[in-house]
C-alpha angles and dihedrals in degrees: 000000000000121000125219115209125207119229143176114242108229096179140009125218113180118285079359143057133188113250140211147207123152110314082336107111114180137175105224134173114253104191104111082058117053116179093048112143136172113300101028123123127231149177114252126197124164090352094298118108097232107189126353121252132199118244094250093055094038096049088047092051087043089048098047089036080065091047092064102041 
């Protein structure tokens, strides 16, 4: 089974941007999403963001995500 984890995009560096959730802070590649700009959330999965969430929906997965952990 593979998890994909939202996080919020701080900068953006070309094809990639620096991530973040929580304390977690990632360099991912951005090119399946173009349009992506800082604050947006998105899913990551195997440091690719793979589909762009809204903040509500991203702050309720990463709230329940800490629930379980």
């Amino acid at each position: 089974m593979c998890l994909g984890i939202p996080m919020k995009v701080r900068e953006i560096k070309g094809n990639f941007a620096d991530v973040e959730s929580g304390r977690l802070i990632r360099t991912i590649n951005i090119q399946m999403l173009p349009g992506i700009k800082a604050g947006d959330y998105v899913i990551v999965h195997a440091g690719f963001a793979i589909e762009k969430l809204d903040q509500k929906k991203a702050l309720e997965t990463l709230r329940m995500l800490d629930e379980i952990h």
